[in-house]
C-alpha positions as a Python dict, from the first residue, in 0.01 Angstrom:
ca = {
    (1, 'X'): (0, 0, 0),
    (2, 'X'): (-124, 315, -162),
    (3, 'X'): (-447, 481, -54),
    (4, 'X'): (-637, 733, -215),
    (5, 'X'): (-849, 958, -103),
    (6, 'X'): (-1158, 1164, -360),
    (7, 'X'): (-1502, 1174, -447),
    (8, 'X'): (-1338, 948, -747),
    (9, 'X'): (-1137, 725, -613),
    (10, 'X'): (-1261, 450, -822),
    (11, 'X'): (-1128, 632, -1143),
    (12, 'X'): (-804, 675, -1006),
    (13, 'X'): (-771, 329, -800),
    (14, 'X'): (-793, 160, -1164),
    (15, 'X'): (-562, 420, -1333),
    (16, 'X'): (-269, 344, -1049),
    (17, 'X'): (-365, -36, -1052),
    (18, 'X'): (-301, -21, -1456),
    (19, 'X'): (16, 135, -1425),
    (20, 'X'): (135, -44, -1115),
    (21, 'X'): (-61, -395, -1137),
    (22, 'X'): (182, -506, -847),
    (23, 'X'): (49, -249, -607),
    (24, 'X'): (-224, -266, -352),
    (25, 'X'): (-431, 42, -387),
    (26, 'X'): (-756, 85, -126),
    (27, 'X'): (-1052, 403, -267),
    (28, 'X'): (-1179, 610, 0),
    (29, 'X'): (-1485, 838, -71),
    (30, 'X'): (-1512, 1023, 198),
    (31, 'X'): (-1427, 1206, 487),
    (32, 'X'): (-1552, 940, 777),
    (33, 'X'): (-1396, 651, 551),
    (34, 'X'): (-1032, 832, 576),
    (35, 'X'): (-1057, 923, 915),
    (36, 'X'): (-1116, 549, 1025),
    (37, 'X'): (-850, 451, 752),
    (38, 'X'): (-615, 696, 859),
    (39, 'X'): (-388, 547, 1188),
    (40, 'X'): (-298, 266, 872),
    (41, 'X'): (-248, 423, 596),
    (42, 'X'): (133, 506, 456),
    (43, 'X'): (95, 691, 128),
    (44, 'X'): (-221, 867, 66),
    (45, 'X'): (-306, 1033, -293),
    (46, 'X'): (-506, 1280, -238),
    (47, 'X'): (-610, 1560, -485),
    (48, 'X'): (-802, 1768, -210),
    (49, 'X'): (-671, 1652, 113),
    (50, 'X'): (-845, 1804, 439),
    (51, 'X'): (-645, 2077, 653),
    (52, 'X'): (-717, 1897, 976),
    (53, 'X'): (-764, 1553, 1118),
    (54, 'X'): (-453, 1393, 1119),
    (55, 'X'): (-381, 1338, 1452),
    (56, 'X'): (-399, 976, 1456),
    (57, 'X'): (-206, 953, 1109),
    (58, 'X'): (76, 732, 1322),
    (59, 'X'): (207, 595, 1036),
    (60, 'X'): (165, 812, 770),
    (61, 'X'): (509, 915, 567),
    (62, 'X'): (371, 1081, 220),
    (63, 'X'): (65, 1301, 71),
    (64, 'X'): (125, 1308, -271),
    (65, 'X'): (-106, 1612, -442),
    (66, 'X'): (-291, 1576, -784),
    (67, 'X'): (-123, 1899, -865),
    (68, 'X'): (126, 2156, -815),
    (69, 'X'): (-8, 2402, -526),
    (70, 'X'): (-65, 2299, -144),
    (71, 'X'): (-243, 2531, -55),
    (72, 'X'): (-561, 2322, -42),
    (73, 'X'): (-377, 2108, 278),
    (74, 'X'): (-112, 2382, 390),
    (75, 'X'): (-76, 2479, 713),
    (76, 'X'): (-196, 2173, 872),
    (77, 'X'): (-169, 2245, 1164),
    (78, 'X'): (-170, 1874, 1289),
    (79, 'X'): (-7, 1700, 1078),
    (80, 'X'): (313, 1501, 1166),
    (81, 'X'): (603, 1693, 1073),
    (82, 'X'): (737, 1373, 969),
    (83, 'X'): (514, 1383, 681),
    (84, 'X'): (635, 1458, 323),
    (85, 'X'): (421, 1648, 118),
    (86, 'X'): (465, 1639, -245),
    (87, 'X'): (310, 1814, -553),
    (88, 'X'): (401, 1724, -917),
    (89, 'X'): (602, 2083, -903),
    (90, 'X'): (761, 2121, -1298),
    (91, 'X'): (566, 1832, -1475),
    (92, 'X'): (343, 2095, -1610),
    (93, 'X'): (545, 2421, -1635),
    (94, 'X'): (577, 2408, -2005),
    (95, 'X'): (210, 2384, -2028),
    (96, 'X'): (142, 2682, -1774),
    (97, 'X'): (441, 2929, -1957),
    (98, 'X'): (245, 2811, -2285),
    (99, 'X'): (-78, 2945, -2150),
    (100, 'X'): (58, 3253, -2015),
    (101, 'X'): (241, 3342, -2419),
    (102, 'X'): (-42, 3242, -2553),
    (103, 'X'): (-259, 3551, -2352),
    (104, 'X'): (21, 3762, -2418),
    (105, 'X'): (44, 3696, -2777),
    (106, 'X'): (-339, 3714, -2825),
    (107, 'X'): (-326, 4073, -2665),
    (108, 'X'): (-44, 4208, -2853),
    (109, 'X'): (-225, 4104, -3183),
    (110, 'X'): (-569, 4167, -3091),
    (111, 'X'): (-706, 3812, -3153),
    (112, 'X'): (-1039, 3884, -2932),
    (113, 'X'): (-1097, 4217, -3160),
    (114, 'X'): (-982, 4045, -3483),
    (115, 'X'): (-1270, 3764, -3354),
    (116, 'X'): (-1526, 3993, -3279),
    (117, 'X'): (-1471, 4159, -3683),
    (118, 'X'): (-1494, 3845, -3773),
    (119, 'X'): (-1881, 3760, -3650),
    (120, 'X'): (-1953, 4109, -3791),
    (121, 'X'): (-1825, 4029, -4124),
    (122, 'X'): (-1584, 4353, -4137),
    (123, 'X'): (-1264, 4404, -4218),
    (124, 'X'): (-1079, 4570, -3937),
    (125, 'X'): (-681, 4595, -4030),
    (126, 'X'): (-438, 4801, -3801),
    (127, 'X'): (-97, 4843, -3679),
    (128, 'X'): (-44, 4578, -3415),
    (129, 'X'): (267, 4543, -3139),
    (130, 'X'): (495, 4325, -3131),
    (131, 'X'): (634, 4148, -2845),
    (132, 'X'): (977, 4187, -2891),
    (133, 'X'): (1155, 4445, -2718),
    (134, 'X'): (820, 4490, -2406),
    (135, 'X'): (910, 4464, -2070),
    (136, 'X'): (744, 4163, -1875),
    (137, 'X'): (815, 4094, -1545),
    (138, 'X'): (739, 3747, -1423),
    (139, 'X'): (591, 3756, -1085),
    (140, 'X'): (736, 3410, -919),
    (141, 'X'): (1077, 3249, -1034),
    (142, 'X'): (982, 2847, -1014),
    (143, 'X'): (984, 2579, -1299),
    (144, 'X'): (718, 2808, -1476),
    (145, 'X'): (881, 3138, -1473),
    (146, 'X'): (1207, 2982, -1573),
    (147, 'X'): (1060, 2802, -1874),
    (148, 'X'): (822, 3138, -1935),
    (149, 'X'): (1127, 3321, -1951),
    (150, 'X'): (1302, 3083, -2137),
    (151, 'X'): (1030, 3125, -2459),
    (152, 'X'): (975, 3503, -2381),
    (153, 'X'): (1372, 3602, -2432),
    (154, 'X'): (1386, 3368, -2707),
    (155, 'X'): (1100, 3632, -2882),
    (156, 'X'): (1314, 3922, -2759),
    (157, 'X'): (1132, 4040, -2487),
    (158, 'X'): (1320, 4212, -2176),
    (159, 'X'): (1248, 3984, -1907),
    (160, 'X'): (1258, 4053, -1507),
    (161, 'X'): (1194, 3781, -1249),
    (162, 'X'): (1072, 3843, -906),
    (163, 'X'): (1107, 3588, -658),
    (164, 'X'): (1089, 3538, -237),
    (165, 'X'): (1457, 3542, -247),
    (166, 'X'): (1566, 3686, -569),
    (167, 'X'): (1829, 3445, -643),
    (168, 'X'): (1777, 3243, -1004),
    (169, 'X'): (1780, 2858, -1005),
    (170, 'X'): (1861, 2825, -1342),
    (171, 'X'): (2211, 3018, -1450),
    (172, 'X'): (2171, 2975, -1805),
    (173, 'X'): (1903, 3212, -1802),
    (174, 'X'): (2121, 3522, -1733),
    (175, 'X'): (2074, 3803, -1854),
    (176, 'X'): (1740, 3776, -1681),
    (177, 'X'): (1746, 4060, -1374),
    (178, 'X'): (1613, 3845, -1071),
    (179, 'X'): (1486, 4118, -810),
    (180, 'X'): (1374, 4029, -405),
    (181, 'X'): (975, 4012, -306),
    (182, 'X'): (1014, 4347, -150),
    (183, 'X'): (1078, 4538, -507),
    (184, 'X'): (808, 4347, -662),
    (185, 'X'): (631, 4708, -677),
    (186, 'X'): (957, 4883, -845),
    (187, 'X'): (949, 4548, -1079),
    (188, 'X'): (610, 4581, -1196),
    (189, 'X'): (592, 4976, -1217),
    (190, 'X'): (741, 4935, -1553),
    (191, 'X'): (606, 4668, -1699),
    (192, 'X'): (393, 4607, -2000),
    (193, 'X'): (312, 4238, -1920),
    (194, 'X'): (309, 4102, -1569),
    (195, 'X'): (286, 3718, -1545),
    (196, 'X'): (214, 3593, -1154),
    (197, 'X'): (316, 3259, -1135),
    (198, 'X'): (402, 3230, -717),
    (199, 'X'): (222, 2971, -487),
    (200, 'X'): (-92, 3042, -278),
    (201, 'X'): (60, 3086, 55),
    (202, 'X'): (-13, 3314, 374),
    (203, 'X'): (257, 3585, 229),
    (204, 'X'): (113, 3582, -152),
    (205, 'X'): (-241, 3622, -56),
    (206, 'X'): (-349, 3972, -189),
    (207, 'X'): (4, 4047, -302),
    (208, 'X'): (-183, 4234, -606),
    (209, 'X'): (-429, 4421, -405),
    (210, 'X'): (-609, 4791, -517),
    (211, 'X'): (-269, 4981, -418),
    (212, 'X'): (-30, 4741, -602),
    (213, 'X'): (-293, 4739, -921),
    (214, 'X'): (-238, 5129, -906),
    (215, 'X'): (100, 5100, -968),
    (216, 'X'): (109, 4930, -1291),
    (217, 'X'): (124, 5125, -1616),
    (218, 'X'): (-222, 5213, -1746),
    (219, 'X'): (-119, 4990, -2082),
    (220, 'X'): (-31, 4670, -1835),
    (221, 'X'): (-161, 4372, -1936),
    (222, 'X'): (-174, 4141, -1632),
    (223, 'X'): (-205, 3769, -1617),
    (224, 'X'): (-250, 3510, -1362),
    (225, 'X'): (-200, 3151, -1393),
    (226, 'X'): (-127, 3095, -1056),
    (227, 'X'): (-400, 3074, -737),
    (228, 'X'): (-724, 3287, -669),
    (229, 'X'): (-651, 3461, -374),
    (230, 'X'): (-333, 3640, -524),
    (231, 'X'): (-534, 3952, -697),
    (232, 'X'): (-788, 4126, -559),
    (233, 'X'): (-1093, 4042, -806),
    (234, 'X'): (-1249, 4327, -731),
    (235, 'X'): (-986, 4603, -718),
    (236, 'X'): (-877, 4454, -1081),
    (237, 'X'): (-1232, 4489, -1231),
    (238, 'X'): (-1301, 4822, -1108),
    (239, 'X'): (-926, 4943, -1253),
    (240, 'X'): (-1054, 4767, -1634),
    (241, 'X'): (-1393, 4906, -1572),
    (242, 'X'): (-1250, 5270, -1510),
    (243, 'X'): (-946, 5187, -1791),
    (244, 'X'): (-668, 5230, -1547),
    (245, 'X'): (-553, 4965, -1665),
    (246, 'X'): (-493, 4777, -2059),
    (247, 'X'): (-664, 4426, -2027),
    (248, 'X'): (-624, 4115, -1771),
    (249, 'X'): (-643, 3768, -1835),
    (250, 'X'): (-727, 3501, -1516),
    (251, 'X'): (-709, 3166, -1516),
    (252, 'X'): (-732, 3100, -1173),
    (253, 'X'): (-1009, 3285, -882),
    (254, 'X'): (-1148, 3271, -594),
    (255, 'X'): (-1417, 3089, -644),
    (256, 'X'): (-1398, 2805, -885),
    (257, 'X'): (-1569, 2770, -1083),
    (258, 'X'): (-1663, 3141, -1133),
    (259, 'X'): (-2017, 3177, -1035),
    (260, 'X'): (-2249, 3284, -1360),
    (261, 'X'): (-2347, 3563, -1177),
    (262, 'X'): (-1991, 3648, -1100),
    (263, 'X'): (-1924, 4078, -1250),
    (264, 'X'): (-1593, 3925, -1360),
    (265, 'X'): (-1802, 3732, -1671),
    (266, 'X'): (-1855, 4093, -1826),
    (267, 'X'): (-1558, 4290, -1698),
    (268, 'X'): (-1416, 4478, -1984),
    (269, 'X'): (-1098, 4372, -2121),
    (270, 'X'): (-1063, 4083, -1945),
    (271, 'X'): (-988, 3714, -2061),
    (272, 'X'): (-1137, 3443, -1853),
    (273, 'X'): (-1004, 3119, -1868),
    (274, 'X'): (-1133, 2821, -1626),
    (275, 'X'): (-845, 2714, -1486),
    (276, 'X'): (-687, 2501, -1748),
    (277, 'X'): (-344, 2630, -1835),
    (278, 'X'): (-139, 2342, -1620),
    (279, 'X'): (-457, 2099, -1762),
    (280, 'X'): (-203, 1897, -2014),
    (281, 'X'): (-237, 1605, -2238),
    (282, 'X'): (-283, 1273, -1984),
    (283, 'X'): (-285, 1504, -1619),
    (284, 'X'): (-383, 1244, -1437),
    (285, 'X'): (-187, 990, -1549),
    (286, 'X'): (109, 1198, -1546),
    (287, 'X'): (40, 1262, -1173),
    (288, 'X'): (19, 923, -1112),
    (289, 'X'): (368, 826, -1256),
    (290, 'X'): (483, 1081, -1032),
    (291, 'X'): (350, 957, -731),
    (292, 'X'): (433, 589, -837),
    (293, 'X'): (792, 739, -870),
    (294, 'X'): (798, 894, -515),
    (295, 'X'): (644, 545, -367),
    (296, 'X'): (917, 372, -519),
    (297, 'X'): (1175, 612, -365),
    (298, 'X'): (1048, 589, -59),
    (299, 'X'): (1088, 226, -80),
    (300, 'X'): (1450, 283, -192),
    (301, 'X'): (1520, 565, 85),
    (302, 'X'): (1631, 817, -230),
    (303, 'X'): (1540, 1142, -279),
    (304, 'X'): (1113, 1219, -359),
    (305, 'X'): (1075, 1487, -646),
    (306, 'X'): (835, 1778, -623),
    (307, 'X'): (851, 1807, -197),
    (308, 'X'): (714, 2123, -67),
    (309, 'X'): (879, 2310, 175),
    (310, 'X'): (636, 2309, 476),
    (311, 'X'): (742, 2608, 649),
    (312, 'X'): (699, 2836, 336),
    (313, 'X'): (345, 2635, 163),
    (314, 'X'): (546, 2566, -160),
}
């Protein structure tokens, strides 16, 4: 039996009973409904699971996420260690390294500029960059930095990766220099692009804050398509504001969705996007098949796909 836990449930009761007809799958709306549910439930889908309140989860064995990061349940501090926690880590990574060329490619060729000539009616031609041959460092070394640096060295771009251990899970991408968390600031000192893609966890929260913003190039272009929480909001819109540094682009903030009345709306040279850049063709349904996969290993005792690693939030 799967239950699932949202404000929707409905919606994605019928989508899993579609694909799985052979399942039983129980909605819960709300937060009294799955704490009385709880001591029976098994598998729970939950796209925003609570961070406490799962004491009497006796029988609990998997939370599968509607998404890649955990942060949203991680640390819970009561829940069973026994329990698996999986995200749908690498379904979307193509779409998320997509998002991130795409900003880069739009800055380098001054789309937004070329745009705003455009509603004018004038003819603005200049000498534009190219990305071949910049520096970008990719802040996070998972399924989407791999694939982002897959596409980036294919345009001929030097590409650095930082991760929390600086060794590479993909060999074929050699020559790509793979440097430790703790010379993140030597990595990014350099850099005309800087791409954070890491997890929202207790050690990346404020990673970029005021002092680590001051140490990019004044021609950085910095993007995040990764958490809120990871760049200080307002340390970045001060450094644009004051042009210490070349343009931004977030996809991801604090506060979602960013409040109209939010500075970042009219921060100069920065590109706001809301949050879509994992937000591929058929999400959900692609989250369900993964979570319809990791029932059915379960059942089988084999190995789950996308597990995150409790002790580290990822």
């Amino acid at each position: 039996m799967i239950h699932v836990y949202h404000e929707a449930a409905d919606y994605l009761v019928d989508l899993i009973a579609s694909a799985a007809p052979q399942r039983r799958v129980i909605g819960l709306t709300t937060q009294v409904a799955l704490a009385q549910a709880l001591p029976d439930i098994e598998v729970l889908f939950a796209p925003t699971p609570p961070r406490e309140g799962w004491a009497s989860a006796h029988r609990l064995r998997l939370v599968q996420l509607l998404g890649v990061g955990a942060d949203t349940l991680l640390p819970s501090p009561d829940l069973p260690a026994r329990v698996e926690v999986a995200g749908v880590r690498g379904v979307f990574a193509a779409d998320v390294a997509e998002h991130a060329l795409a900003l880069m490619l739009a800055h380098a060729r001054g789309l937004a500029q070329l745009a705003d000539a455009q509603r004018r009616r004038q003819w603005e031609s200049s000498p534009r960059p190219t990305l071949a041959g910049q520096q970008l460092t990719i802040v996070g070394y998972g399924a989407v930095g791999q694939h982002l640096a897959r596409v980036a060295r294919a345009l001929g771009m030097r590409v650095r990766a930082v991760s929390r251990t600086g060794i590479g899970l993909d060999p074929g991408l050699e020559p790509v220099e793979l440097l430790p968390i703790p010379e993140l600031d030597a990595a990014i000192g350099d850099a005309a692009y800087i791409v954070i893609a890491v997890p929202l966890t207790p050690a990346t929260r404020g990673l970029f804050d005021r002092a680590r913003l001051a140490r990019l190039r004044s021609d950085a272009f910095l993007i995040d398509v990764a958490r809120g929480g990871i760049v200080d909001e307002t340390a970045l819109a001060d450094a644009l504001g004051d042009g210490r540094l070349g343009g931004a682009a977030l996809d991801v903030f604090a506060t979602e969705p960013l409040p109209a009345e939010s500075p970042l709306w009219t921060t100069p040279q920065l590109v706001i996007t809301p949050h879509l850049a994992g937000l591929g063709e058929r999400y959900v349904e692609r989250c369900v098949e993964a979570l319809l996969a990791n029932v059915g290993a379960l059942e089988t005792d084999t190995p789950r796909r996308g597990l995150v690693n409790r002790d580290v939030g990822y």
